[in-house]
N, CA, C and O of each residue as an XYZ file, in Angstrom:
600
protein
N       2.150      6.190     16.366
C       0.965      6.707     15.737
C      -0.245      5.854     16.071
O      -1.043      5.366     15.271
N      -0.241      5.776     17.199
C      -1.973      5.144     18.136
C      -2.234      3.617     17.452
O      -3.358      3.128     17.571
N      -0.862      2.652     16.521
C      -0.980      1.466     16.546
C      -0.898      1.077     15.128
O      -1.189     -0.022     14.656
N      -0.450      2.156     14.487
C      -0.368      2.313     12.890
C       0.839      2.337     12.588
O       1.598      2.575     13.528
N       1.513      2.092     11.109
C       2.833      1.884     10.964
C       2.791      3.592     10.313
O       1.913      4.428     10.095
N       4.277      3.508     10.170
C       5.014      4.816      9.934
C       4.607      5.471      8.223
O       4.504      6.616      7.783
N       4.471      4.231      7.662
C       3.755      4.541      5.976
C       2.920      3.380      5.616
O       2.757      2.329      6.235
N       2.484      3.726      4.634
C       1.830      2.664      3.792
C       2.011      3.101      2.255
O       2.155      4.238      1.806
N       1.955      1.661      1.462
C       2.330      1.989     -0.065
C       1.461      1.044     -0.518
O       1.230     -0.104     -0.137
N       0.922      1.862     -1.581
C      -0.612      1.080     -2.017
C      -0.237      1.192     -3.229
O      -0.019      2.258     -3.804
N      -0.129     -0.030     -3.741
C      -1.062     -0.318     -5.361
C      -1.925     -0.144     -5.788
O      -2.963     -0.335     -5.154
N      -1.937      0.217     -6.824
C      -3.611      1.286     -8.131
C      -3.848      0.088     -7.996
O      -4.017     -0.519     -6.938
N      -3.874     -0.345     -9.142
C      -4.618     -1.131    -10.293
C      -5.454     -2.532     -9.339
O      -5.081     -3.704     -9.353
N      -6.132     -2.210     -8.899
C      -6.958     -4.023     -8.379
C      -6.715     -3.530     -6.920
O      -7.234     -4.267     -6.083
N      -6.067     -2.488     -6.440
C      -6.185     -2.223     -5.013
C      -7.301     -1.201     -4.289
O      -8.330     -1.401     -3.645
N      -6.603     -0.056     -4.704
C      -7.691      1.441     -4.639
C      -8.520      1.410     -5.990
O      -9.715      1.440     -5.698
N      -8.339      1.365     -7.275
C      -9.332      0.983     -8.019
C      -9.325     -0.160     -8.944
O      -8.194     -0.607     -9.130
N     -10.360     -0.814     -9.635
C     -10.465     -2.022    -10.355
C      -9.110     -1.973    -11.318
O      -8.338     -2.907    -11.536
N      -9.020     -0.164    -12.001
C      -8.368     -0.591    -13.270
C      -8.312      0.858    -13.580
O      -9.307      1.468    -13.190
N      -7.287      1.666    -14.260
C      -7.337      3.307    -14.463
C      -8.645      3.516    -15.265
O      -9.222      2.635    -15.903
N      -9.086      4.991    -15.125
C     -10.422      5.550    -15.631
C     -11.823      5.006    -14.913
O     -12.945      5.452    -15.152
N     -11.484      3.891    -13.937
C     -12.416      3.712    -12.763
C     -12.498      3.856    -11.974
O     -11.494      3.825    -11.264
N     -14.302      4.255    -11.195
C     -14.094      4.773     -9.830
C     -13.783      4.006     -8.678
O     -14.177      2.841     -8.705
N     -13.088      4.439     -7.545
C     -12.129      3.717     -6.657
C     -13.136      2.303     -5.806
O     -14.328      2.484     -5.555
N     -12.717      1.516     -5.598
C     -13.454      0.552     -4.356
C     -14.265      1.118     -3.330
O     -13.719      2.056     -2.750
N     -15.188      0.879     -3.014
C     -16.034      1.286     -1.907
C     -14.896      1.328     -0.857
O     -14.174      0.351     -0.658
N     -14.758      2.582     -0.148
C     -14.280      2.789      0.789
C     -12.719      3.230      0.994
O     -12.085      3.757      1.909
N     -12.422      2.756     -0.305
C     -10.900      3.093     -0.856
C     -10.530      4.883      0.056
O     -10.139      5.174      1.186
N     -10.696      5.235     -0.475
C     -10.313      6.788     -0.202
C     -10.787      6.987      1.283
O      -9.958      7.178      2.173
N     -11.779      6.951      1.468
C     -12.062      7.396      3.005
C     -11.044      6.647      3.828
O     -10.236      7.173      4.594
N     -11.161      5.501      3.611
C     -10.046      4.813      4.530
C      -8.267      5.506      4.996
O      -7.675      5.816      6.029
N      -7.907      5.469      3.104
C      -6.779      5.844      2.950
C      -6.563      8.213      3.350
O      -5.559      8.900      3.537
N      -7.783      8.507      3.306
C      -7.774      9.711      3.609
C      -7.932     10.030      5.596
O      -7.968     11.018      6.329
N      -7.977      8.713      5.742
C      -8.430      8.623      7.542
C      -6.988      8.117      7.847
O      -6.427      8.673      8.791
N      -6.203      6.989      7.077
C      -4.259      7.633      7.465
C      -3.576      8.198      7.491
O      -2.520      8.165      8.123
N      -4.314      9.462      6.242
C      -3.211     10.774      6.192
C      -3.408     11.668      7.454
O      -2.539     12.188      8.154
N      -4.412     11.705      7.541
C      -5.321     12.685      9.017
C      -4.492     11.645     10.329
O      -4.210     12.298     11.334
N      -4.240     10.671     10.360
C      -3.316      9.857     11.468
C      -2.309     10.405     11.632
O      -1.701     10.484     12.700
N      -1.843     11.080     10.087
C      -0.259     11.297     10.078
C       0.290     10.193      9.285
O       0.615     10.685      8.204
N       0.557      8.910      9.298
C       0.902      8.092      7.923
C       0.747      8.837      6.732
O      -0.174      9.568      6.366
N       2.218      8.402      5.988
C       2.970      9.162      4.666
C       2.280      7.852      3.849
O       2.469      6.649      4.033
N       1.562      8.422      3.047
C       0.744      7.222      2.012
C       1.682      7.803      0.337
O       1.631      8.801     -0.382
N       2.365      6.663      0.347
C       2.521      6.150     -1.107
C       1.766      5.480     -2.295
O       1.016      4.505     -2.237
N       2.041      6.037     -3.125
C       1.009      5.514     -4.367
C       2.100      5.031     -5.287
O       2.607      5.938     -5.947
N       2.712      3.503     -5.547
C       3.346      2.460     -5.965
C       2.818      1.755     -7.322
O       2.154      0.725     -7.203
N       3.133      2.355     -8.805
C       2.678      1.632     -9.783
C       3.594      1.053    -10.321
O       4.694      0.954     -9.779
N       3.190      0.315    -12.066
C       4.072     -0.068    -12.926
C       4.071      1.145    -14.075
O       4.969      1.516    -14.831
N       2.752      1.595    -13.908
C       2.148      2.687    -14.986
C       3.663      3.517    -15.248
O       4.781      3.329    -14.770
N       3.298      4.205    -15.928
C       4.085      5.122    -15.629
C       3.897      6.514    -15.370
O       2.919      7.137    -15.785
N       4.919      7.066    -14.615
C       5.101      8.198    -13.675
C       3.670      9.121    -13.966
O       2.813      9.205    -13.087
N       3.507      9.824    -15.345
C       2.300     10.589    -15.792
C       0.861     10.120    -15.515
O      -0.038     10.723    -14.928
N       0.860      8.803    -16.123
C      -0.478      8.187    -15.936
C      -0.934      7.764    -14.568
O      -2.107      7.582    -14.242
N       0.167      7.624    -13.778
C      -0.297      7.154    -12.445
C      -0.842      8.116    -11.678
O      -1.787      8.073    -10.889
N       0.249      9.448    -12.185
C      -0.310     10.784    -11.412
C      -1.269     11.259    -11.717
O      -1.818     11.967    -10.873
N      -1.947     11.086    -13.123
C      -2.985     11.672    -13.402
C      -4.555     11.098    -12.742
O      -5.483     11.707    -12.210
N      -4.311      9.466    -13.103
C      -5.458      8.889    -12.260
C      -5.680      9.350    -10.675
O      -6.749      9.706    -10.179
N      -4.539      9.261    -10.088
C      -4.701      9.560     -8.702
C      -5.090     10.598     -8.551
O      -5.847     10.907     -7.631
N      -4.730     11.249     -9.280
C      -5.408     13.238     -9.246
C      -6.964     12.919     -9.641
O      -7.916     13.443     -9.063
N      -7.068     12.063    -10.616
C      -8.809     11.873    -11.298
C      -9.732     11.781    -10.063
O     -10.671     12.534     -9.804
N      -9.158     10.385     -9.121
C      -9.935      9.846     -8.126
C     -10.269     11.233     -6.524
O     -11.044     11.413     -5.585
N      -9.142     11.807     -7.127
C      -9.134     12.977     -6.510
C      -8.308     12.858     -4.818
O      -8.401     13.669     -3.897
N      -7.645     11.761     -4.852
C      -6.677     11.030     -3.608
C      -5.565     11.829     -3.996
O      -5.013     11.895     -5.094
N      -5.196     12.719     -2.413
C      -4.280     13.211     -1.887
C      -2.993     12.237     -1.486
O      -2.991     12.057     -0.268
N      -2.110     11.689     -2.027
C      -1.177     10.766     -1.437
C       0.234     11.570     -1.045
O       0.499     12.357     -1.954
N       0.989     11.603     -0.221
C       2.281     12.308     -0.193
C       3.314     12.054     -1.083
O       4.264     12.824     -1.220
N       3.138     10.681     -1.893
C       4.097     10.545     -2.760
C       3.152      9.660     -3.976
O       2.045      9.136     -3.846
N       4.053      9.724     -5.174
C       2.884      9.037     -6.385
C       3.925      8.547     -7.353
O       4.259      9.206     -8.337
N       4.650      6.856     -6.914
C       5.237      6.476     -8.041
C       5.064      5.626     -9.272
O       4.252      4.701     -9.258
N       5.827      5.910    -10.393
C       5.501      5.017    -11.659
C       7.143      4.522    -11.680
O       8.117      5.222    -11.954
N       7.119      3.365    -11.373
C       8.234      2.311    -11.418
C       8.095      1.104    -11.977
O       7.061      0.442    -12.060
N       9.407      0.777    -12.442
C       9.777     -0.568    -13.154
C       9.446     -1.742    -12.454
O       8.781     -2.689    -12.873
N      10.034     -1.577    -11.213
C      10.813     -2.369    -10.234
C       9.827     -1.814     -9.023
O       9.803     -0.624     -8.711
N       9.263     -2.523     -8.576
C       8.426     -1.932     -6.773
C       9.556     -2.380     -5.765
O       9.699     -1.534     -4.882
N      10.321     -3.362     -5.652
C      11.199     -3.513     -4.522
C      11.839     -2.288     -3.976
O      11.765     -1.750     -2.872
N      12.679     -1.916     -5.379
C      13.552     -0.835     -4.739
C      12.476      0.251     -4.375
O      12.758      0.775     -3.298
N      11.562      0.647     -4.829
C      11.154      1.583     -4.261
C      10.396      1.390     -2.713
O      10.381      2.260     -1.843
N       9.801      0.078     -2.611
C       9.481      0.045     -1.074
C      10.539     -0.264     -0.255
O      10.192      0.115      0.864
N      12.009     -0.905     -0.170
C      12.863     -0.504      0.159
C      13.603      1.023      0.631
O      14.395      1.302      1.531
N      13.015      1.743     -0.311
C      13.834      3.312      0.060
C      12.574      3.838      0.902
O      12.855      4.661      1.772
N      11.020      3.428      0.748
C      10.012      3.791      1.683
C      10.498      3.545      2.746
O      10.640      4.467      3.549
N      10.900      2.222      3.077
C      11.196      1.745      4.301
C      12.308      2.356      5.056
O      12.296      2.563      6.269
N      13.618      2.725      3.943
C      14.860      2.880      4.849
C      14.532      4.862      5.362
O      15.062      5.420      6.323
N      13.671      5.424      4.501
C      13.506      6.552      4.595
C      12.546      7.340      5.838
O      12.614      8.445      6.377
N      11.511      5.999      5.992
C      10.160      6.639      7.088
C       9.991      5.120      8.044
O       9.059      5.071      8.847
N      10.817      4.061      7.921
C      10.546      3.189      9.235
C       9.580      2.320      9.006
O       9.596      1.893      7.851
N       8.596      1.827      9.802
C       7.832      1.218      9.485
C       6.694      1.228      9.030
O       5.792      1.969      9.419
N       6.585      0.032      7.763
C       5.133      0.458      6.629
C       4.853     -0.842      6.144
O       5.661     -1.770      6.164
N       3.548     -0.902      5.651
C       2.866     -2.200      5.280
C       2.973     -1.465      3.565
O       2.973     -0.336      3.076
N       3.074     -3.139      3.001
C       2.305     -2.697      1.411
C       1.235     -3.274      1.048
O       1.338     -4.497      0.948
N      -0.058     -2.698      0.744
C      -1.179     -3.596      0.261
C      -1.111     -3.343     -1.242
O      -1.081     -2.399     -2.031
N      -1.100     -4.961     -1.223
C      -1.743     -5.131     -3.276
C      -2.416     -5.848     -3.512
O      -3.265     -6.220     -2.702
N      -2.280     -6.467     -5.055
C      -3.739     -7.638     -5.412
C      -2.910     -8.674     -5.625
O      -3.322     -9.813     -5.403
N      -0.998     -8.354     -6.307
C      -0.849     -9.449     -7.038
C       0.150    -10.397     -6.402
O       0.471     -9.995     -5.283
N       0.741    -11.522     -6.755
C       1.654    -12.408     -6.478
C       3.296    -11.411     -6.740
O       4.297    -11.492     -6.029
N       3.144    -10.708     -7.723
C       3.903     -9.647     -7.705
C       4.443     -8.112     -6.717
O       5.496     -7.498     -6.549
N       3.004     -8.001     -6.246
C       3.312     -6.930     -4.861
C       3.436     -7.734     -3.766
O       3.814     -7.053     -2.813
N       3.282     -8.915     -3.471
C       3.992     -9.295     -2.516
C       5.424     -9.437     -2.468
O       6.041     -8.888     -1.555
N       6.245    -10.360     -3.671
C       7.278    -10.445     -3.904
C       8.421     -9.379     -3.814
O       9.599     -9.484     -3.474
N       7.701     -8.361     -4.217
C       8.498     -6.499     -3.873
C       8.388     -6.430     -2.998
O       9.462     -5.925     -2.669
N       7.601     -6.602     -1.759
C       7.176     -6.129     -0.823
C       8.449     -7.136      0.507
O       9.176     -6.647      1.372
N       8.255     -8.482      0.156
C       9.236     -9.465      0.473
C      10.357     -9.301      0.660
O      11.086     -9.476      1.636
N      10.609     -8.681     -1.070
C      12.376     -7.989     -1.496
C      12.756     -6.863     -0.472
O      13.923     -6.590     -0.190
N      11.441     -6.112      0.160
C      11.963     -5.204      0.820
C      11.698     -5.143      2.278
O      11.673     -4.030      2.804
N      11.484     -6.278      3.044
C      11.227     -6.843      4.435
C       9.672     -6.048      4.678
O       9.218     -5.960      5.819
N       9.052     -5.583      3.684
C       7.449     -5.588      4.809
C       6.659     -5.993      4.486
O       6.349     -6.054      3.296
N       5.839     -6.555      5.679
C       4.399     -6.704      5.464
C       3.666     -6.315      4.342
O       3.739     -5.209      3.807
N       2.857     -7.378      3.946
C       2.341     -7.331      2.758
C       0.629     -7.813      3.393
O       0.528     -8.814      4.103
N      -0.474     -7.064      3.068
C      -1.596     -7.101      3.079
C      -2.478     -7.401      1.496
O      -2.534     -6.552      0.607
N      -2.950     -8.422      1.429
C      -3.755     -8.692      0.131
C      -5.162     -8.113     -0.300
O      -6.282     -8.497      0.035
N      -4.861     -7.288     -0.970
C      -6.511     -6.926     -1.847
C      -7.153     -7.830     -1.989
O      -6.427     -8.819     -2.087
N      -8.433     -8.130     -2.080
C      -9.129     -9.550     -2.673
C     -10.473     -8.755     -3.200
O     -11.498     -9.409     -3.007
N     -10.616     -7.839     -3.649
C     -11.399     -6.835     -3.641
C     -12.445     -7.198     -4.809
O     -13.638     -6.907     -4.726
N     -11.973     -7.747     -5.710
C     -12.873     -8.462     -6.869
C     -13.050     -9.665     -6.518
O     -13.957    -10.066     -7.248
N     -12.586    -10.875     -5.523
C     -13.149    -11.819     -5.327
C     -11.589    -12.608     -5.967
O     -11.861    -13.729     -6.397
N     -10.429    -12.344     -6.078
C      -9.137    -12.478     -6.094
C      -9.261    -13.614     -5.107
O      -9.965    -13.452     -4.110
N      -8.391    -15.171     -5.391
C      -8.004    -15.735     -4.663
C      -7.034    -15.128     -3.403
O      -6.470    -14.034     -3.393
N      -7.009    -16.364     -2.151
C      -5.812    -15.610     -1.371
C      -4.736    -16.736     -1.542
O      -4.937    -17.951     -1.560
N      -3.598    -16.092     -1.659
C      -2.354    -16.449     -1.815
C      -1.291    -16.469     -0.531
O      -1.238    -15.591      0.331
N      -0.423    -17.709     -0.592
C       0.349    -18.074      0.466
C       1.561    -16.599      0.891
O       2.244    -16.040      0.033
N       1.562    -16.404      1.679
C       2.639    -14.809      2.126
C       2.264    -13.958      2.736
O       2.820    -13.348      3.649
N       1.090    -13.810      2.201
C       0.480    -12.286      2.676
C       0.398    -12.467      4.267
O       0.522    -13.525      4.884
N       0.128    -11.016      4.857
C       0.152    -11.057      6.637
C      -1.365    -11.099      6.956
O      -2.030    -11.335      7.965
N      -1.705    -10.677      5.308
C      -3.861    -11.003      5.845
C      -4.329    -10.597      4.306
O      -3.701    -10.486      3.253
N      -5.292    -10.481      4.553
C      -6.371    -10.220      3.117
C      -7.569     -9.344      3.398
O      -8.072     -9.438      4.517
N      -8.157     -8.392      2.405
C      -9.156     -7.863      2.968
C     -10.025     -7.831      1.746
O      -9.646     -7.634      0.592
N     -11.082     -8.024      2.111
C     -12.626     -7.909      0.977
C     -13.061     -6.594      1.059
O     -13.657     -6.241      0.042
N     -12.956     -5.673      2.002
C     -13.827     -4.819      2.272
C     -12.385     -3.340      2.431
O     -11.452     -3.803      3.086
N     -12.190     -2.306      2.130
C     -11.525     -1.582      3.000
C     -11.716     -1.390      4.199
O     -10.778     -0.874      4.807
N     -13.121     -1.764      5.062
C     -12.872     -1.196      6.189
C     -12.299     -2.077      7.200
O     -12.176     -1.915      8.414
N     -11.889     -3.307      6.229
C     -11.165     -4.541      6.960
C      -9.775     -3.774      6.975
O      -9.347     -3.433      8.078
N      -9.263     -3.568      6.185
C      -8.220     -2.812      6.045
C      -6.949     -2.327      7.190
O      -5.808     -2.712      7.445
N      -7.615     -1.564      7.547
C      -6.782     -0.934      8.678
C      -7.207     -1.429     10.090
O      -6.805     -0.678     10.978
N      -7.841     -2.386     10.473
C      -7.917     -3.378     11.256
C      -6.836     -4.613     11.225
O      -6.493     -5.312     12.179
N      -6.468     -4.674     10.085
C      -5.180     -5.482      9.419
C      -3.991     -4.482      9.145
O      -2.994     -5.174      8.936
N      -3.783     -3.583      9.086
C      -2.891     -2.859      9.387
C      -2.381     -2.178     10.483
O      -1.280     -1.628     10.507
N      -3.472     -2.229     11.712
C      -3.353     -2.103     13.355
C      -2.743     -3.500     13.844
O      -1.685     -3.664     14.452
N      -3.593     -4.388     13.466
C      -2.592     -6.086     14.004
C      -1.235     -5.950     13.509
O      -0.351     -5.882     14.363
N      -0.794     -5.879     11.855
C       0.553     -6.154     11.928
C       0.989     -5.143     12.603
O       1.687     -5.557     13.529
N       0.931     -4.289     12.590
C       1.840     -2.855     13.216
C       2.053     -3.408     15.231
O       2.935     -3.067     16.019
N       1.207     -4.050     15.384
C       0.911     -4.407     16.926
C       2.333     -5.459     16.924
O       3.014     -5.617     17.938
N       2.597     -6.050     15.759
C       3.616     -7.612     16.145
C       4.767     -7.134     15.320
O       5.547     -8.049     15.057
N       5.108     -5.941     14.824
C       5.895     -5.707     13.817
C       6.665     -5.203     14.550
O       6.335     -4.774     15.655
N       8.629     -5.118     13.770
C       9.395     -5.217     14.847
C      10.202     -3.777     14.802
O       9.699     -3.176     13.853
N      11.146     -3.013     15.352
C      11.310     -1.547     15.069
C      11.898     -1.555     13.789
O      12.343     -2.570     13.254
N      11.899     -0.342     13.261
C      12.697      0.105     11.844
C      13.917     -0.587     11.941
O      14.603     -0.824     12.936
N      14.141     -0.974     10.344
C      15.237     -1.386     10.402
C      16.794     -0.032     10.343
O      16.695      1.129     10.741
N      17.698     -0.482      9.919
C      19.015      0.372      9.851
C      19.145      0.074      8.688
O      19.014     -1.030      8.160
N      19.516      1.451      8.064
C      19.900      1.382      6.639
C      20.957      0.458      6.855
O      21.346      0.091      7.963
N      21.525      0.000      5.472
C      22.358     -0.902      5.653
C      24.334     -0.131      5.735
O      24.501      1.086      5.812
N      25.157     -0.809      5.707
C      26.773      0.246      5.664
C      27.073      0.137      4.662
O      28.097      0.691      4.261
């Protein structure tokens, strides 16, 4: 896909917007609406739950192919991964990396409020349109899908 990974799974809260019932980050959506048009399967990865997550994302008015409210983010970027190949996860916290870790991908850091950067991440972005400039590099050094496991 012209240097892009196979998905991406984005975190709400401090990623695409500050916080639910607010409007998204400058650039949030255009960005993430310029991967679906790539073809990238964009996931929407909360803690919220299932209703509230879907409803905000419907508010902001973001089309995502999938929209979860989970306990646990590992397993679910795990089954992203074993299901569509290769995908980055961007978040804000010490926590979406750690899921992201649990489930072998790339992890890209929000810093979007002025968020320290933290040791792990594959990069950081202030701006969305840094974004997928950091999601073209890792995808450039990133290695093929893995195999589900036996």
């Amino acid at each position: 896909m012209d240097g892009l990974p196979d998905f991406v799974a984005l975190d709400w809260n401090g990623t695409v917007v500050p916080f639910f019932h607010e409007a998204p980050y400058p650039g949030a959506l255009e960005v993430i609406r310029g991967w679906r048009r790539a073809g990238l399967w964009v996931a929407v990865v909360s803690h919220a739950g299932p209703a509230a997550i879907e409803a905000d994302v419907r508010r902001v008015g973001l089309e995502a192919d999938e929209v979860l409210g989970v306990r646990d983010k590992g397993p679910a970027f795990l089954e992203l991964r074993l299901r569509h190949g290769r995908g980055v996860v961007l978040g804000d916290h010490p926590a979406d990396l750690r899921a992201a870790a649990a489930a072998e991908l790339p992890f890209l850091q929000a810093r979007l409020a002025g968020q320290p950067a933290f040791p792990g991440s594959a990069g950081g972005f202030t701006d969305w349109r840094e974004a997928e400039l950091l999601l073209r590099g890792i995808c450039a050094e990133s290695a093929r899908p893995p195999e589900a496991p036996s």
